[in-house]
C-alpha positions as CSV (number, residue, x, y, z in Angstrom):
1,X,-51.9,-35.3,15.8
2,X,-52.8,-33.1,12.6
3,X,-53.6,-30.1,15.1
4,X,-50.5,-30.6,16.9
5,X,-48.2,-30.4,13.4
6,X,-50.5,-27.1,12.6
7,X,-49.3,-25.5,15.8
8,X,-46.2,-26.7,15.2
9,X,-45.6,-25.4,12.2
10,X,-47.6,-21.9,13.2
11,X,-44.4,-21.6,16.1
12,X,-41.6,-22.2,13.7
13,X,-43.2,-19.4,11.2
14,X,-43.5,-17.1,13.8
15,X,-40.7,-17.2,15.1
16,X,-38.9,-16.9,12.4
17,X,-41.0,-14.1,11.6
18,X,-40.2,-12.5,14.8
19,X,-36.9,-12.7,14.3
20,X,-36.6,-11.5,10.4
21,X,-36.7,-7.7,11.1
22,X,-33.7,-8.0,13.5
23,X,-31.3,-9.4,10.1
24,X,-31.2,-6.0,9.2
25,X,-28.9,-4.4,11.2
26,X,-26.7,-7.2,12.9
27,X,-24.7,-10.0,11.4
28,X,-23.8,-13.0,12.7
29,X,-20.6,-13.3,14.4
30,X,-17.6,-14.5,13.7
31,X,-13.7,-15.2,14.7
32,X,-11.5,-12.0,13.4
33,X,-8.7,-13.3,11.1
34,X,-5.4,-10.5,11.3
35,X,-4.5,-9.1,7.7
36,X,-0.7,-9.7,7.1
37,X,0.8,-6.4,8.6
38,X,3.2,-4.0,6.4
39,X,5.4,-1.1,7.7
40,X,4.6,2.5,5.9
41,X,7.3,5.4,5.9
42,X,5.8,9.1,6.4
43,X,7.7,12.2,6.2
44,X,5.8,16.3,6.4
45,X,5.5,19.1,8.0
46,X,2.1,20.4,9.1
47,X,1.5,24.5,9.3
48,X,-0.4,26.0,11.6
49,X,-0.4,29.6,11.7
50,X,-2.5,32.1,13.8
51,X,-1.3,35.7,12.4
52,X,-2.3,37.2,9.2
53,X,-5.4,37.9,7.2
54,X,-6.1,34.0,7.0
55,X,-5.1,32.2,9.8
56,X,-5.3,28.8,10.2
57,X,-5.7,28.1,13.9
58,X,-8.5,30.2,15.6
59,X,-9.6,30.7,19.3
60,X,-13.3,29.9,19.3
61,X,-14.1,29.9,23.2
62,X,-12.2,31.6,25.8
63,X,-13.4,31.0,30.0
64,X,-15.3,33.3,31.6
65,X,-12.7,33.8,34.4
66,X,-9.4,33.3,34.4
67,X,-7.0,32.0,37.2
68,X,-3.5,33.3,38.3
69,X,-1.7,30.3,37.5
70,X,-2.6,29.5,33.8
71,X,-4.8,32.5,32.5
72,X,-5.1,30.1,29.1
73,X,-7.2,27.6,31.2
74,X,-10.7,26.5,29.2
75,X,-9.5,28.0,25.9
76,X,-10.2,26.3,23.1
77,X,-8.6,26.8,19.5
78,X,-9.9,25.0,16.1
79,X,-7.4,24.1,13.4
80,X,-7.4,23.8,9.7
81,X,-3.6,23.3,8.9
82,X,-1.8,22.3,6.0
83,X,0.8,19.4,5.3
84,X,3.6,19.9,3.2
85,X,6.3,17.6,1.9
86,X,9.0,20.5,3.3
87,X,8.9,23.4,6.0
88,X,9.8,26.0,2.9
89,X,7.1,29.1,2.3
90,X,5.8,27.4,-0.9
91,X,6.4,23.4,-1.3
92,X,4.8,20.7,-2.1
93,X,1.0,20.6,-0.4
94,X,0.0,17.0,0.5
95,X,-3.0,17.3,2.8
96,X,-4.3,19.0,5.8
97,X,-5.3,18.8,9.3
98,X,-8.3,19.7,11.0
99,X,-9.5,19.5,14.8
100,X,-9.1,21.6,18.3
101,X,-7.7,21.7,21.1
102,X,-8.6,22.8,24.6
103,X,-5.7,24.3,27.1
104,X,-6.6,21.8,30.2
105,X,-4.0,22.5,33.1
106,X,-4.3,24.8,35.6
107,X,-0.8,25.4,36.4
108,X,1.4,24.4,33.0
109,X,1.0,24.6,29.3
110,X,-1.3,21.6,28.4
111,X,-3.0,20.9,25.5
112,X,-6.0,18.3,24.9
113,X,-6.0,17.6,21.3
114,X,-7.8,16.5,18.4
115,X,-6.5,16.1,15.3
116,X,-7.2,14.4,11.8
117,X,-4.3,14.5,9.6
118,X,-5.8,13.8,6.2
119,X,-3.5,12.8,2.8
120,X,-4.8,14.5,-0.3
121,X,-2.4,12.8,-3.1
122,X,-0.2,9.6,-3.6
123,X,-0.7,6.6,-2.0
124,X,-2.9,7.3,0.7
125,X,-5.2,9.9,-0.6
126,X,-8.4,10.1,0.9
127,X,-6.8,8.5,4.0
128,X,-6.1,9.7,7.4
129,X,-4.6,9.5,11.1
130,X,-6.5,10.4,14.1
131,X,-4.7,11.8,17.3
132,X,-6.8,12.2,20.5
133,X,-4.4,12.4,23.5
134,X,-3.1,15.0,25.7
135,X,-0.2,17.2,24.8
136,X,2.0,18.9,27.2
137,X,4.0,21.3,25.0
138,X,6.1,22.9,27.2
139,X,8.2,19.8,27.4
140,X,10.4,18.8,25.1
141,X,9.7,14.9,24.8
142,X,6.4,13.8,24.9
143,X,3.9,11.6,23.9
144,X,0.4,11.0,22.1
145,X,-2.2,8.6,21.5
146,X,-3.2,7.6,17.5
147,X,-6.9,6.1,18.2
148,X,-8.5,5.8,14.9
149,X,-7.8,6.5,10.7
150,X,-9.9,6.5,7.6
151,X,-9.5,4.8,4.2
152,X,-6.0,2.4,4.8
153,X,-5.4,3.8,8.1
154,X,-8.7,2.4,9.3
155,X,-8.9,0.7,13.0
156,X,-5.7,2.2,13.6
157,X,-4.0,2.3,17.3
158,X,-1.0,3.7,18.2
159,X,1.1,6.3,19.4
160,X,3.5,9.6,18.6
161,X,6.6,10.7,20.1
162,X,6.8,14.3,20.0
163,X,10.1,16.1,20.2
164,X,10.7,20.3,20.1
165,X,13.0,20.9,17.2
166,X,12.1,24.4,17.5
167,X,10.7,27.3,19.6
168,X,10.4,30.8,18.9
169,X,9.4,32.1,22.1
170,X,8.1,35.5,20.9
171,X,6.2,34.6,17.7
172,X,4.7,31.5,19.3
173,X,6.5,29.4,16.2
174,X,7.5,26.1,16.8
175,X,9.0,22.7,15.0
176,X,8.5,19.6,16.3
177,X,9.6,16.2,15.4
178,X,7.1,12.9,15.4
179,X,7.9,9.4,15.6
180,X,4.6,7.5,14.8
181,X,3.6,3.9,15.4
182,X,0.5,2.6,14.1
183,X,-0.4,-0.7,14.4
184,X,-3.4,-1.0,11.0
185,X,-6.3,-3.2,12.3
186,X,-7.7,-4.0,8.5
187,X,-4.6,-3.2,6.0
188,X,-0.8,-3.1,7.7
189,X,1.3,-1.9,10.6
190,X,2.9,1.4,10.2
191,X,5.8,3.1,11.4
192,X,6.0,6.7,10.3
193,X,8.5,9.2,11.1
194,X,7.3,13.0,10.2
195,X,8.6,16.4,11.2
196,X,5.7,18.7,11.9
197,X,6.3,22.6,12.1
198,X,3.6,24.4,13.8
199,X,2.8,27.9,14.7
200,X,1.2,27.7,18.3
201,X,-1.2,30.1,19.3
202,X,-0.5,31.8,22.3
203,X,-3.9,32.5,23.4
């Protein structure tokens, strides 16, 4: 009976042993309550610009052979853009975006984008929403994906509607008006409503 117990108790110890390591990087799971949601109001313009002595939208790769079609096929362009409270020369900066994007149709203007709009004052400093979707720019509705944030956007899912405001044919400069819908997994659900004027690059 007394050897028995010993083994017994030897088991229990090792397992739990065993098992002690593993508490490290796991936690134990359990049912996801839903913060009360909240609607959020944003209004910019992001600037991306590809002439001048300091860009800020660069081609980085461009394919080895191009096709008849779409001779900006396979090139890819990285961003660092600033947001501004206004389209004027000079206003109000309130963050930046950074990412690329890759020209991924053959035969029309097509854009595969990434993009991290990041706030740098007010409210949501230190804060941002991610867009990973495909962008066909030649149209003047479309559509794009928000997949992820940082700081109070975190978890976030959603989506943009993207509407031409502007196109200057020659230059390459264009505005264009987004109606965003996130829905926050951790902090609130956000509608935002932004103009963004960008400079595309025309390869």
């Amino acid at each position: 009976m007394g050897k028995s117990l010993i083994l017994a108790w030897i088991l229990v110890l090792g397992t739990a042993l065993a098992l002690a390591p593993c508490r490290g990087y796991y936690s134990i799971t359990k049912p996801y309550v839903p913060a009360p949601k909240k609607v959020t109001h944003l209004h910019f313009f992001l600037h991306d610009t590809i002439s001048g002595n300091s860009p800020s939208a660069v081609i980085v790769a461009r394919p080895n052979r191009r096709t008849a079609s779409n001779d900006t096929f396979g090139t890819v362009a990285a961003t660092d853009d600033r947001l501004t409270v206004g389209p004027d020369v000079t206003p109000e900066v309130i963050g930046n975006t950074q990412g690329l994007y890759v020209s991924t149709d053959r035969d029309v203007p097509c854009l595969m984008v990434y993009m991290d709009f990041e706030f740098t004052g007010g409210g949501f400093n230190g804060s941002s929403i991610i867009v990973f979707s495909r962008n066909l720019i030649a149209e003047t509705e479309r559509e794009v994906a928000v997949v992820g944030g940082r700081g109070k956007f975190r978890m976030a899912q959603g989506y943009a509607q993207l509407k031409t405001y502007y196109l200057n044919v020659t230059s390459g400069d264009t505005i264009v008006e987004y109606k965003v819908t996130d829905l926050l997994g951790r902090w609130q659900l956000a509608y935002c409503l932004f103009h963004q004027q960008i400079i595309l690059s025309k390869f």
